[in-house]
MILUMBA-98168 format. One record per atom (N, C-alpha, C): residue in three letters; atom name; x, y, z. Coordinates in Angstrom, 1 decimal, padded with zeros to 4 digits, always signed. Each point is the difference from the previous one (the first is absolute). Layout:
aa	at	c1	c2	c3
ala	CA	X	Y	Z
...
//
This chain:
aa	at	c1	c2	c3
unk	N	+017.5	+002.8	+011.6
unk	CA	-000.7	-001.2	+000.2
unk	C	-000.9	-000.4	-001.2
unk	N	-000.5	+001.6	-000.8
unk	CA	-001.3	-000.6	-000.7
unk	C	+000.7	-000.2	-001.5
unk	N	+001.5	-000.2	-000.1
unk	CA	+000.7	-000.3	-001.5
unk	C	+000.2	-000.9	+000.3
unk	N	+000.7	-001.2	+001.6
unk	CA	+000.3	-000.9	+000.3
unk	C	-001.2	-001.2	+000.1
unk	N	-001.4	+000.5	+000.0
unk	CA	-000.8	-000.5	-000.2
unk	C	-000.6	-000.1	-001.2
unk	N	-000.1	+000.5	-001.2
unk	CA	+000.0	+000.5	-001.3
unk	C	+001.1	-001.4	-000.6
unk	N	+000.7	+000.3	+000.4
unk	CA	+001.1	-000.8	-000.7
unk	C	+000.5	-001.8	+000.9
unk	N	-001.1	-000.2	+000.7
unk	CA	-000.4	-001.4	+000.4
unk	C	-000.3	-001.6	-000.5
unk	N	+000.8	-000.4	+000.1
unk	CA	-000.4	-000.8	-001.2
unk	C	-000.1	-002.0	+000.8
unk	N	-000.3	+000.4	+001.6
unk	CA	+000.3	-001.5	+000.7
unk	C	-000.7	-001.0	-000.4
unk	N	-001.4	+000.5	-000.4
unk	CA	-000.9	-001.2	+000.1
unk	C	-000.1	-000.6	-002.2
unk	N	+000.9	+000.5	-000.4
unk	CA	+000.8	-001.0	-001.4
unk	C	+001.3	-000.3	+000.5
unk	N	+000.8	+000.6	+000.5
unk	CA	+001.6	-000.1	+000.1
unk	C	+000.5	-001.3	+001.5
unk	N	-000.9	+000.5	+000.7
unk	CA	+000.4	-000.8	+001.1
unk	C	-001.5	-000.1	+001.2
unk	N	-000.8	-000.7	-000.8
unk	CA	-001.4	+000.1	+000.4
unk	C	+000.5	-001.4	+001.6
unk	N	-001.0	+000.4	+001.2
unk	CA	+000.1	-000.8	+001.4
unk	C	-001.0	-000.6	-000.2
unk	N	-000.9	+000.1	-000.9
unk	CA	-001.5	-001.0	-000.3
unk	C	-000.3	-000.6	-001.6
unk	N	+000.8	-001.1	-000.3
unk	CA	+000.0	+000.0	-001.4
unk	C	-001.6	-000.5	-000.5
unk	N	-000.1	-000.1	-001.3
unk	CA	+000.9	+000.9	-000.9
unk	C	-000.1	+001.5	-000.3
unk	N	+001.3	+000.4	-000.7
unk	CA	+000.7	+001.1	-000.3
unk	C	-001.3	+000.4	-000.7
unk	N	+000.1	+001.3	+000.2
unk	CA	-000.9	+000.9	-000.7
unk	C	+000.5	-000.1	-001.2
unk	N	-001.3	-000.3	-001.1
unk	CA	+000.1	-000.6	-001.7
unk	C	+000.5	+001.8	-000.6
unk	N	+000.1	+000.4	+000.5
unk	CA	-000.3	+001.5	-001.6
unk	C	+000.9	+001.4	+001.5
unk	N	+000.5	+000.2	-000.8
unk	CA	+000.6	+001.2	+000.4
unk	C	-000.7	+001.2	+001.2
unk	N	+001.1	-000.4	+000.7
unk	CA	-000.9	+001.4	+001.3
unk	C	+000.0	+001.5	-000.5
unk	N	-001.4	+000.7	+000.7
unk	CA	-000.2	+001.1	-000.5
unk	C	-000.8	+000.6	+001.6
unk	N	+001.3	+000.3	+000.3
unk	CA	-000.7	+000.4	+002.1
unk	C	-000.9	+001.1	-000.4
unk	N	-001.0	+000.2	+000.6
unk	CA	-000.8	+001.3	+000.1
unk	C	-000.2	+000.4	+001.2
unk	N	+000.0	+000.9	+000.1
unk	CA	-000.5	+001.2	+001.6
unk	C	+000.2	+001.4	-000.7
unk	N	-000.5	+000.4	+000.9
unk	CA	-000.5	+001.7	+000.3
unk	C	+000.3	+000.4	+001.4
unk	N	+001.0	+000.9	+000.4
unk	CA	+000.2	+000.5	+001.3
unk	C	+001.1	+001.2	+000.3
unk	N	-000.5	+000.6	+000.7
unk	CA	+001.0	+001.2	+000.5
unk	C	+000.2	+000.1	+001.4
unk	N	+000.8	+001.0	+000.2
unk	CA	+000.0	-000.3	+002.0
unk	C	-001.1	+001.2	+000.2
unk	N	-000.4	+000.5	-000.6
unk	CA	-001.1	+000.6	+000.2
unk	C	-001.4	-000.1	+000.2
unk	N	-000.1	-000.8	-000.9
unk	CA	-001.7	-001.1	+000.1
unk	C	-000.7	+000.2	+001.5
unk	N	-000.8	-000.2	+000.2
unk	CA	-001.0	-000.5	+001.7
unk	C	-001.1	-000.9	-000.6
unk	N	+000.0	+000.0	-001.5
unk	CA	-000.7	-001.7	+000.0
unk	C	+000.4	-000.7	-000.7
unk	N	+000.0	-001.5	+000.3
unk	CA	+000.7	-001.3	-000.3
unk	C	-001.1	-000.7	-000.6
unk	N	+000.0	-000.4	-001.7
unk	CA	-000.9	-001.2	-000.4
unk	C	+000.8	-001.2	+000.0
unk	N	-000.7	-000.7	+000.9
unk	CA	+001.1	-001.8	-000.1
unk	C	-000.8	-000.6	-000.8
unk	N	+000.1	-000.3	-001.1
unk	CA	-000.8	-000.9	-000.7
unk	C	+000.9	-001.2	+000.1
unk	N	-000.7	-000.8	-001.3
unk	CA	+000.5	-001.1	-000.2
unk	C	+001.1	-000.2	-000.7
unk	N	+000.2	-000.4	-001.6
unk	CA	+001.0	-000.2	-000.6
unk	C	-000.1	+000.7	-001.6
unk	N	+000.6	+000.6	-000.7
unk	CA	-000.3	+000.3	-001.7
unk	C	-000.7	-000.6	-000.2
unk	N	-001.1	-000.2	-001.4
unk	CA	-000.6	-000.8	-001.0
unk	C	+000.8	+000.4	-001.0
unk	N	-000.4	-000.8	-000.7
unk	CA	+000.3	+000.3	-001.5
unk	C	+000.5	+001.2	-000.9
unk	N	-001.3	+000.8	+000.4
unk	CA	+000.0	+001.6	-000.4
unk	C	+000.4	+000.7	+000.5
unk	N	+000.4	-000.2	+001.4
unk	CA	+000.6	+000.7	+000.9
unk	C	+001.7	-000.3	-000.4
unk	N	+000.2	-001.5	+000.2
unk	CA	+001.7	+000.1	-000.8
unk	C	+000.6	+000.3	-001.1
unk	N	-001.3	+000.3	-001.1
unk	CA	+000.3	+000.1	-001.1
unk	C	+000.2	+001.9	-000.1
unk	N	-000.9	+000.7	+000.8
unk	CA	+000.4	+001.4	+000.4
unk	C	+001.1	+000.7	+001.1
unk	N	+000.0	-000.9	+000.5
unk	CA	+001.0	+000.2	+001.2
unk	C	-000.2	+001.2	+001.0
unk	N	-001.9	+000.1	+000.0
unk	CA	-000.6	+000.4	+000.8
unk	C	-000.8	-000.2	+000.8
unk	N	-000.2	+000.1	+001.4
unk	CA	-000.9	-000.8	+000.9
unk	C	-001.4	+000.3	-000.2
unk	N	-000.6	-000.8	-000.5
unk	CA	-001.8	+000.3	-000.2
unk	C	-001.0	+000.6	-001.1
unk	N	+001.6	+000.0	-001.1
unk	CA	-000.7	-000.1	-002.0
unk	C	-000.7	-001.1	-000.1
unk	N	-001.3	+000.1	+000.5
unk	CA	-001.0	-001.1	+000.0
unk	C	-001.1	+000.1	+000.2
unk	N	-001.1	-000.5	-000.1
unk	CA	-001.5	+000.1	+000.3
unk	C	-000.2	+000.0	+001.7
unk	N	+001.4	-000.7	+000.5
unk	CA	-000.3	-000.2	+001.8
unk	C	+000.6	+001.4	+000.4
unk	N	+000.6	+000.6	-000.7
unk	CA	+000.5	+001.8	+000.6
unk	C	-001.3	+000.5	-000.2
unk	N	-000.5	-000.2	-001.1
unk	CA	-001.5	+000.9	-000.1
unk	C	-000.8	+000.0	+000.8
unk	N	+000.1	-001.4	+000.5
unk	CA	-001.2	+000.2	+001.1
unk	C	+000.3	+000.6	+001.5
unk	N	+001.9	-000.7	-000.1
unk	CA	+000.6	+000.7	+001.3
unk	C	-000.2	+001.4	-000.2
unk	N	+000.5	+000.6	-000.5
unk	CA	-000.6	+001.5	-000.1
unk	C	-001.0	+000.6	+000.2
unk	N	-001.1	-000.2	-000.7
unk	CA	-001.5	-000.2	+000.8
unk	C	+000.3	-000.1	+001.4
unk	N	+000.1	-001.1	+000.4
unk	CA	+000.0	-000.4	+001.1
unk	C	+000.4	+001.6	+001.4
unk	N	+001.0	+000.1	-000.8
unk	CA	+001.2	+001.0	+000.7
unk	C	-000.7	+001.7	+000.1
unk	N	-000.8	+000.2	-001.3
unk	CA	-000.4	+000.9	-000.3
unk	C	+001.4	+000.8	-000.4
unk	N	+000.9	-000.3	-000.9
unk	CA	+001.3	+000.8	-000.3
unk	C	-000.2	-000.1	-001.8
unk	N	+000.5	+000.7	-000.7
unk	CA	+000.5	+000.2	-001.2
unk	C	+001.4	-000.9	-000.4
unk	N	+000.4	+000.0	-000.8
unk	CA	+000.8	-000.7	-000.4
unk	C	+001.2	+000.6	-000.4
unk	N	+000.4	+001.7	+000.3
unk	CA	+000.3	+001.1	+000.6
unk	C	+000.8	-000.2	+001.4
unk	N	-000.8	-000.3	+000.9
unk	CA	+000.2	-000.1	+001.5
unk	C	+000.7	-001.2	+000.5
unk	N	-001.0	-001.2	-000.8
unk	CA	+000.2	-001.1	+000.3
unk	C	+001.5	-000.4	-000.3
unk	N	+000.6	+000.4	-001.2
unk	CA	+001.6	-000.2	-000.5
unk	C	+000.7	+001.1	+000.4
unk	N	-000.3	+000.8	+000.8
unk	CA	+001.0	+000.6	+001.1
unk	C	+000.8	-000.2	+001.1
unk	N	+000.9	-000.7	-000.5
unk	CA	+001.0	-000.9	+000.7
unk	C	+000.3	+001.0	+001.2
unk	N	+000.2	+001.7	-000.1
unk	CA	+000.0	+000.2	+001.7
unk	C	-001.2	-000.3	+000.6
unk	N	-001.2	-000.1	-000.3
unk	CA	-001.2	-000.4	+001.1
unk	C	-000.3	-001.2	+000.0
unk	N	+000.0	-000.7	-001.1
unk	CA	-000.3	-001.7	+000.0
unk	C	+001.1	-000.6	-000.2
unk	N	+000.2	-001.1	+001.3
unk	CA	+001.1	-000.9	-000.4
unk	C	-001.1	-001.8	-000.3
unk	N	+001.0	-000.5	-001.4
unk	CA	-000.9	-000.6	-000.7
unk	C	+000.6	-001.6	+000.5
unk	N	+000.1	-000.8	+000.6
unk	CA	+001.5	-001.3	+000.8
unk	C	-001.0	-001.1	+000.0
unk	N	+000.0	-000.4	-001.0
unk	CA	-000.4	-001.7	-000.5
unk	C	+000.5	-001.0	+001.2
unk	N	-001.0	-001.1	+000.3
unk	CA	+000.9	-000.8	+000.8
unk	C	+001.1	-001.0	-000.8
unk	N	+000.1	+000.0	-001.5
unk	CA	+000.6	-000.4	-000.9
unk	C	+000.1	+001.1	-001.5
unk	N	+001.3	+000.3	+000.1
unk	CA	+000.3	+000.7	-001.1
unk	C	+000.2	-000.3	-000.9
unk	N	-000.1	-001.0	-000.1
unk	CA	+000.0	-000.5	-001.5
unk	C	-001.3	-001.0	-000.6
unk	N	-000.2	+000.1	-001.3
unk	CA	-001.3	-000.9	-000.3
unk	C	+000.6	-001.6	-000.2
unk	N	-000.8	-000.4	+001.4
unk	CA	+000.4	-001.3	+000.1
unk	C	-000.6	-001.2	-001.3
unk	N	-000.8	+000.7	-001.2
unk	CA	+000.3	-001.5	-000.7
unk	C	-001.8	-000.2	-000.3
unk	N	-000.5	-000.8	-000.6
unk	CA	-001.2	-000.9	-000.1
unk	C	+000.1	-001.2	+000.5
unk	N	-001.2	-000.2	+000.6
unk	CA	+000.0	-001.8	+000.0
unk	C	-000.6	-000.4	-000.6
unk	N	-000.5	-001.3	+000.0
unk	CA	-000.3	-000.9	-000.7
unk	C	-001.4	+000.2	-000.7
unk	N	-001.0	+001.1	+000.9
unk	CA	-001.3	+000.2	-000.1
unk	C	-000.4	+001.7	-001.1
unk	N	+001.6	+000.7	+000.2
unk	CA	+000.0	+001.2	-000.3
unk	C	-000.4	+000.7	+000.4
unk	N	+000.5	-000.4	+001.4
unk	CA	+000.1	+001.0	+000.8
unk	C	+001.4	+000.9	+000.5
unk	N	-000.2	+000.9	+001.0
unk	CA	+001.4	+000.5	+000.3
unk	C	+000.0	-001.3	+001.2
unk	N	+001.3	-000.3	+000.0
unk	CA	+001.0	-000.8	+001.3
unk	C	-000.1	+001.3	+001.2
unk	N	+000.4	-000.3	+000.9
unk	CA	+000.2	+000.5	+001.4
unk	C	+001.4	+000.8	-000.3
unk	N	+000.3	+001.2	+000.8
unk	CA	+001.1	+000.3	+000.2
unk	C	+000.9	-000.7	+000.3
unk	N	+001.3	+000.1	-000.8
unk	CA	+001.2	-000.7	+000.3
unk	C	+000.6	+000.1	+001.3
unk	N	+000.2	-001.2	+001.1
unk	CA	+000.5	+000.2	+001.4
unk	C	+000.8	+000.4	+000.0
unk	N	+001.0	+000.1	-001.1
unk	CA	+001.3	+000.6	+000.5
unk	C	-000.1	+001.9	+000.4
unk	N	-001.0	+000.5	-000.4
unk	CA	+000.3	+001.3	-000.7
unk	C	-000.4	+000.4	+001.7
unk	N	-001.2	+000.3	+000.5
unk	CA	-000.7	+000.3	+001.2
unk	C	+001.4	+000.2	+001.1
unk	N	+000.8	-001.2	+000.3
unk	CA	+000.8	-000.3	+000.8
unk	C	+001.0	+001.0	-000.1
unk	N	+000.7	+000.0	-001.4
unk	CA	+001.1	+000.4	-000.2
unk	C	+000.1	+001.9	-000.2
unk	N	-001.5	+000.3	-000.1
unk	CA	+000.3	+001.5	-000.6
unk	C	-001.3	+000.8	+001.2
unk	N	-001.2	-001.0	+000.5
unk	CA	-000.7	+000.7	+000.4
unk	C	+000.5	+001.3	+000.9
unk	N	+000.0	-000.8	+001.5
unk	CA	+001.3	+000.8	+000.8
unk	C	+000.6	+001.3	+000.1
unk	N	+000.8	+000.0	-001.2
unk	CA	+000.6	+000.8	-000.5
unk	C	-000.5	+000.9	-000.6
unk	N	-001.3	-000.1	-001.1
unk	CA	-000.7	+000.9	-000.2
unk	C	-000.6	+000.8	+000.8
unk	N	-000.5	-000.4	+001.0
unk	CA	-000.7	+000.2	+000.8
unk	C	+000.2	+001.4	+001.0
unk	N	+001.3	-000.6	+000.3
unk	CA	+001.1	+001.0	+001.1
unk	C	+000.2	+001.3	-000.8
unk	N	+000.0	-000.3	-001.6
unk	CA	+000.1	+001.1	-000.5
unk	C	-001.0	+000.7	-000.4
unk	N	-001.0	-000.1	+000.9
unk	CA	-001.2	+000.9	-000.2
unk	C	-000.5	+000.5	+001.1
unk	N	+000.2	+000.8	+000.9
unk	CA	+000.1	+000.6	+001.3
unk	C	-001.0	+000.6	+000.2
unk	N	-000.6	+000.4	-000.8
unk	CA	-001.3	+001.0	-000.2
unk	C	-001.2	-000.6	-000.3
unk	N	-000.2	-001.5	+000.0
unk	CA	-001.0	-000.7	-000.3
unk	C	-001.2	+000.5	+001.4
unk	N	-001.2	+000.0	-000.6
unk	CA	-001.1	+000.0	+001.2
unk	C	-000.9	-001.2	-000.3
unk	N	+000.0	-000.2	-001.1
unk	CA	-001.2	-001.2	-000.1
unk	C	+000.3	-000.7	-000.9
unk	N	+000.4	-001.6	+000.0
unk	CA	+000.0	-001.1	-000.7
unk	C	-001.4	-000.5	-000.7
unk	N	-000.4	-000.2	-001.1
unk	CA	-001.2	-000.7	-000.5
unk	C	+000.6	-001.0	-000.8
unk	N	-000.1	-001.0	+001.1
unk	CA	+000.3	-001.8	+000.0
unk	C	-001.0	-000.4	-001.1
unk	N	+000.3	-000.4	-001.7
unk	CA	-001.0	+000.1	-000.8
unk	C	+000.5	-001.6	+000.3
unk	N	-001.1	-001.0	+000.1
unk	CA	-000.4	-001.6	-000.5
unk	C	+001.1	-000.6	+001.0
unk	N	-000.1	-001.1	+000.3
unk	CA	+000.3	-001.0	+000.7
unk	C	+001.4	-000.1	+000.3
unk	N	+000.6	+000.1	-001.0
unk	CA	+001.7	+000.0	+000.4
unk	C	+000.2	+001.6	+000.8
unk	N	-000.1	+000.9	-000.6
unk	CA	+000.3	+001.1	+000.8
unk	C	-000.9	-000.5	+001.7
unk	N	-000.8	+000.2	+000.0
unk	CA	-000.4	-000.3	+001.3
unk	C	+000.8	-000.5	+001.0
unk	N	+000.1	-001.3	-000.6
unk	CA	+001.0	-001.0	+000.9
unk	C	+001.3	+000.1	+000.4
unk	N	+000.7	+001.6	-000.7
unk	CA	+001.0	+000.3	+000.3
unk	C	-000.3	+001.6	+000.8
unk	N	-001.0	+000.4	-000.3
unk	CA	+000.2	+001.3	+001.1
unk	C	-001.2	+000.0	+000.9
unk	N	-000.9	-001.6	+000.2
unk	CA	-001.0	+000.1	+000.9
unk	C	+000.8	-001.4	+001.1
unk	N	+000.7	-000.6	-000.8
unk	CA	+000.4	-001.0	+000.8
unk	C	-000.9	-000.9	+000.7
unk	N	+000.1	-000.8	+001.4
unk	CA	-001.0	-000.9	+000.2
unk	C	-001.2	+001.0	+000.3
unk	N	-000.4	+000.9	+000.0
unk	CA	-001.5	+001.0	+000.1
unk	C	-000.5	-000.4	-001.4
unk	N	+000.7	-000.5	-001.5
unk	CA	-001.1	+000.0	-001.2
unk	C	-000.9	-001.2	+000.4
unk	N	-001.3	-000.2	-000.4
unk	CA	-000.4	-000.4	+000.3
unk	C	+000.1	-001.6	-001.4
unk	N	-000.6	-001.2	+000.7
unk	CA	-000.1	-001.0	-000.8
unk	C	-000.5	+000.2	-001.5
unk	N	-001.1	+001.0	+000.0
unk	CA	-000.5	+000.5	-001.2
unk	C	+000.3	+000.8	-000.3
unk	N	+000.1	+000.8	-001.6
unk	CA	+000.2	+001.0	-000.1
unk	C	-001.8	+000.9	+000.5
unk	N	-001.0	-000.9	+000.2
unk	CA	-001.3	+001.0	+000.2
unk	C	+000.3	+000.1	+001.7
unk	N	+001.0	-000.8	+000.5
unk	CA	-000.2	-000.2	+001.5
unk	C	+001.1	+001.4	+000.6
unk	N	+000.7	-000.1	-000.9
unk	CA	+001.3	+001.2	+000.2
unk	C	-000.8	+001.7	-000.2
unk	N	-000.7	-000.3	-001.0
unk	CA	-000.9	+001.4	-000.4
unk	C	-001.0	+000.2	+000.6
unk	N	-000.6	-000.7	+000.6
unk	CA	-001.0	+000.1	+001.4
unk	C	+000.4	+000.8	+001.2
unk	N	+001.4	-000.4	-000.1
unk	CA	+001.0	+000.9	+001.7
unk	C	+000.5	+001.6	-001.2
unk	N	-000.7	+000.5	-000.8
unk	CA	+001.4	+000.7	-000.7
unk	C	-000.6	+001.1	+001.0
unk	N	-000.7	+000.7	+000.9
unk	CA	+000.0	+001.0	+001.0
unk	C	+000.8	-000.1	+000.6
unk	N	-000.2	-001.0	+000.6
unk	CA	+000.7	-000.4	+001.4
unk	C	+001.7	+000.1	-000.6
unk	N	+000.4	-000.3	-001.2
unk	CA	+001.4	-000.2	-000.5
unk	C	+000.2	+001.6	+000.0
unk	N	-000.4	+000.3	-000.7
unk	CA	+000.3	+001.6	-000.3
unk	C	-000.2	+000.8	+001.0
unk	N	-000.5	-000.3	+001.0
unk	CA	-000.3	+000.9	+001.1
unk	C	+001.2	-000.2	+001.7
unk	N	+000.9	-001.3	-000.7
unk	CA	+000.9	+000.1	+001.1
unk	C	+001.2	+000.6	+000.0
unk	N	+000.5	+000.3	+000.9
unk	CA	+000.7	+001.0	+000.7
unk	C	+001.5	-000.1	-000.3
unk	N	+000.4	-000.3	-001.3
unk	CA	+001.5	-000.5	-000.9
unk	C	-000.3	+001.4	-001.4
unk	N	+001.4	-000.4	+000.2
unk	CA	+000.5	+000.9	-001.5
unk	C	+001.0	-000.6	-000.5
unk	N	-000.4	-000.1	-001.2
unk	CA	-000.9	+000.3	-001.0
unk	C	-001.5	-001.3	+000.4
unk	N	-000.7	+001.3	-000.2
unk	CA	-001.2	-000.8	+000.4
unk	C	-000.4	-001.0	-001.1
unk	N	-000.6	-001.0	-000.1
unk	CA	-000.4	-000.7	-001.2
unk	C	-001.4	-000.7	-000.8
unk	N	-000.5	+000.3	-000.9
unk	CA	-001.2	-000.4	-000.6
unk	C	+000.0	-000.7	-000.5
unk	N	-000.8	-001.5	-000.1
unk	CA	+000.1	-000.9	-001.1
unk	C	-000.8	+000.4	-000.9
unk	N	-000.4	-000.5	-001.0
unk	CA	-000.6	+000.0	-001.3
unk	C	+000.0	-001.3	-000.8
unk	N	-001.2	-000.3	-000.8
unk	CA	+000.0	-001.0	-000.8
unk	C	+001.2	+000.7	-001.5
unk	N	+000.1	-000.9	-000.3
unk	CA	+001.0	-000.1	-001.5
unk	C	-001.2	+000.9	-001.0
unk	N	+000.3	+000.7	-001.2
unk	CA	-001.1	+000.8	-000.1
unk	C	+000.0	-000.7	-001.6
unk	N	+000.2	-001.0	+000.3
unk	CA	+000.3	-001.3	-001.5
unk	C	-001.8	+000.0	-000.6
unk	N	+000.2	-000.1	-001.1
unk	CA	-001.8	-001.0	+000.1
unk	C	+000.0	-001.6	+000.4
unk	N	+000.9	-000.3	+000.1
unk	CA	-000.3	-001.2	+001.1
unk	C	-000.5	-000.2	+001.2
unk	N	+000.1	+001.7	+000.4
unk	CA	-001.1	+000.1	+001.3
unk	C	-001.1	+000.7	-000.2
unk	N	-000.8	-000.2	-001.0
unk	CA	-001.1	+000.4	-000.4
unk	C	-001.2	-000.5	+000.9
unk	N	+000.0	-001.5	+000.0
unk	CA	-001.1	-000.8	+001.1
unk	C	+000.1	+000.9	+001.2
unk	N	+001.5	+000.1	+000.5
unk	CA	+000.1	+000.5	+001.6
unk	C	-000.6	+001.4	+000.0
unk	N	+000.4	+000.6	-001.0
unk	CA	-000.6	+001.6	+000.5
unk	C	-001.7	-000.4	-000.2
unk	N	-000.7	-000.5	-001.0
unk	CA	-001.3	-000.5	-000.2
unk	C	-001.0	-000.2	+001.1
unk	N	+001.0	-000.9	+001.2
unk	CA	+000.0	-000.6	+000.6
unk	C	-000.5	+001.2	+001.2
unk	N	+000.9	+000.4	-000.1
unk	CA	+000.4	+001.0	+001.5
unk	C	+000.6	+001.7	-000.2
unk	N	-002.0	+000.0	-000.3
unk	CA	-000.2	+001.8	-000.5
unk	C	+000.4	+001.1	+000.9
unk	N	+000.0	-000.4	+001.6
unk	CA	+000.7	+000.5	+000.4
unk	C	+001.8	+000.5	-000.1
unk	N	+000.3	-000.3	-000.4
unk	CA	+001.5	+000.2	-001.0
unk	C	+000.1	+001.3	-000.3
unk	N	-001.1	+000.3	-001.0
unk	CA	-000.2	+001.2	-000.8
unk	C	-000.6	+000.9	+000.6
unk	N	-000.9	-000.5	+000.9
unk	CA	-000.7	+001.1	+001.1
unk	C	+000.5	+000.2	+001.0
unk	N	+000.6	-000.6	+000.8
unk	CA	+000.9	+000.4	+001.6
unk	C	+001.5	+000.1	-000.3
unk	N	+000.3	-000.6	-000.4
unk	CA	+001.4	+000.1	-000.3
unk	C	+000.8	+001.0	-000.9
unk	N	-000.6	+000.0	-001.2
unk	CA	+000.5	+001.0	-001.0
unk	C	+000.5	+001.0	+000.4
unk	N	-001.4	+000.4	+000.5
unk	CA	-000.2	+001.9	+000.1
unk	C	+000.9	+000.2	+001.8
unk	N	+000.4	-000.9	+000.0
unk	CA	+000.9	+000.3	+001.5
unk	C	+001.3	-000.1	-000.1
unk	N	+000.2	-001.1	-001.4
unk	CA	+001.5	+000.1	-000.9
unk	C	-000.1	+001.7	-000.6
unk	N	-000.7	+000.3	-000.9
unk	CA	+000.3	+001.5	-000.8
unk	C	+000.1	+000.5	+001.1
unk	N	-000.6	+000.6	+001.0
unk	CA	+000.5	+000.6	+000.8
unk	C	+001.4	-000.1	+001.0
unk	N	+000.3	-000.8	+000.4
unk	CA	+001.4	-000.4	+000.1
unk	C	+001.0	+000.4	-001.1
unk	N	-000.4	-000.1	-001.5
unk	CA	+001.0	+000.0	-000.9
unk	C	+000.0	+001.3	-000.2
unk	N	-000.9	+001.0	-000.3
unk	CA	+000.2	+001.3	+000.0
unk	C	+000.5	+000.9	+000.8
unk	N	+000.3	-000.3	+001.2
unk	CA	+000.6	+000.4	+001.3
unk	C	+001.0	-000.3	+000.0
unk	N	+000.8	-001.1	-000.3
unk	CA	+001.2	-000.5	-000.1
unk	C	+000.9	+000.8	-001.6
unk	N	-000.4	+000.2	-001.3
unk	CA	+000.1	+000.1	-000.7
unk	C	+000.3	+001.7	-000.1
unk	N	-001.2	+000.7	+001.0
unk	CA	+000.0	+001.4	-000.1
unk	C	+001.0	+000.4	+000.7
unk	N	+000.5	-000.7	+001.1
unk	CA	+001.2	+000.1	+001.4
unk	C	+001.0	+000.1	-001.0
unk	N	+000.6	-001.2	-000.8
unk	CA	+001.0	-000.2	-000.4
unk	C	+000.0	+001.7	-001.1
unk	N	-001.1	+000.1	-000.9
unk	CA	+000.1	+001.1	-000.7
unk	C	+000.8	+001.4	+000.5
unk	N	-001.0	+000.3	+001.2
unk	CA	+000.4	+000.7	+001.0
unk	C	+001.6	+000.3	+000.8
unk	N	+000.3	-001.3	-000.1
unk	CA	+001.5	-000.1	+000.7
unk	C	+001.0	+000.2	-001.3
unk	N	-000.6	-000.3	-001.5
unk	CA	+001.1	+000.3	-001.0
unk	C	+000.1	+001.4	+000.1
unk	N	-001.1	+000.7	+000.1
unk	CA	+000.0	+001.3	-000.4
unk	C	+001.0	+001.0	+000.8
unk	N	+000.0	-000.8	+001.9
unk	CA	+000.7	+000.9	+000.7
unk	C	+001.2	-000.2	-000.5
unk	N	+000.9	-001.4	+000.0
unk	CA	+001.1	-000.3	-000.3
unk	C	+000.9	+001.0	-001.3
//
């Protein structure tokens, strides 16, 4: 599945939302059937397509932080599975910015990734598009309105259980600014979650 996805090329060749992707696809993900945690981000940037790594960027820096992991751990495809809600970098617009993930990609591959990850325990729904696909009608109108409920989200009784997160972009610099609780209630409830998840999977390579 992950060479059939590698080797992808719908949204230039036979895009359902034109136009065709201008510049050559370059899928990214990170996954094993091993993993028990799932980062859904958003889509490549720039640096990220140009490495054909998920999170060679200033926004992994902070995700890491965030995570409290090394960059060691964090690119350990048996414990972290890394599934963009677009695998490919969708492009600039007009402002230079990144474009939204390509619709075609979510539809056609999510799914399937997904199934193939059996061992997931915890989804961290990073920014608004991931949300909307694994919080469904529960995300909330906002993204501060969605991150308000993230107890109540992460505390319900599904598996893979799921956490949102703001995008760890400096575009959301105001928002974290904003809402210091982020870094004080939330964080330290994330590292702990991530260490436990991380140390299990350790643990289970060793018996195997």
């Amino acid at each position: 599945m992950l060479r059939d996805l590698r080797a992808c090329r719908i949204c230039r060749d036979a895009p359902l939302y034109p136009p065709p992707l201008p510049h050559e696809p370059r899928p990214v993900i990170q996954a094993s059937a091993t993993a028990r945690l799932c980062i859904a981000g958003q889509a490549p940037g720039t640096r990220v397509h140009a490495s054909g790594r998920p999170f060679t960027d200033p926004s992994g820096v902070r995700l890491r932080n965030w995570l409290g992991l090394d960059e060691a751990v964090f690119y350990d495809e048996e414990r972290v599975a890394i599934v963009p809600m677009g695998h490919c970098f969708p492009g600039l617009d007009a402002k230079g910015g990144d474009r939204p993930p390509r619709r075609e990609c979510a539809p056609h591959w999510r799914s399937l990734v997904l199934a193939a990850l059996p061992e997931i325990e915890l989804v961290l729904a990073i920014g608004r598009y991931a949300q909307a696909w694994h919080l469904g009608p529960s995300q909330g109108a906002t993204l501060s309105q969605t991150m308000a409920s993230w107890r109540e989200i992460l505390e319900r009784p599904v598996m893979p259980r799921v956490l949102p997160l703001p995008h760890p972009s400096w575009r959301n610099n105001a928002w974290l600014t904003r809402n210091p609780w982020f870094e004080a209630e939330l964080v330290p409830v994330l590292r702990a979650e991530i260490a436990r998840l991380v140390s299990k999977s350790y643990t289970d390579g060793l018996q195997r």
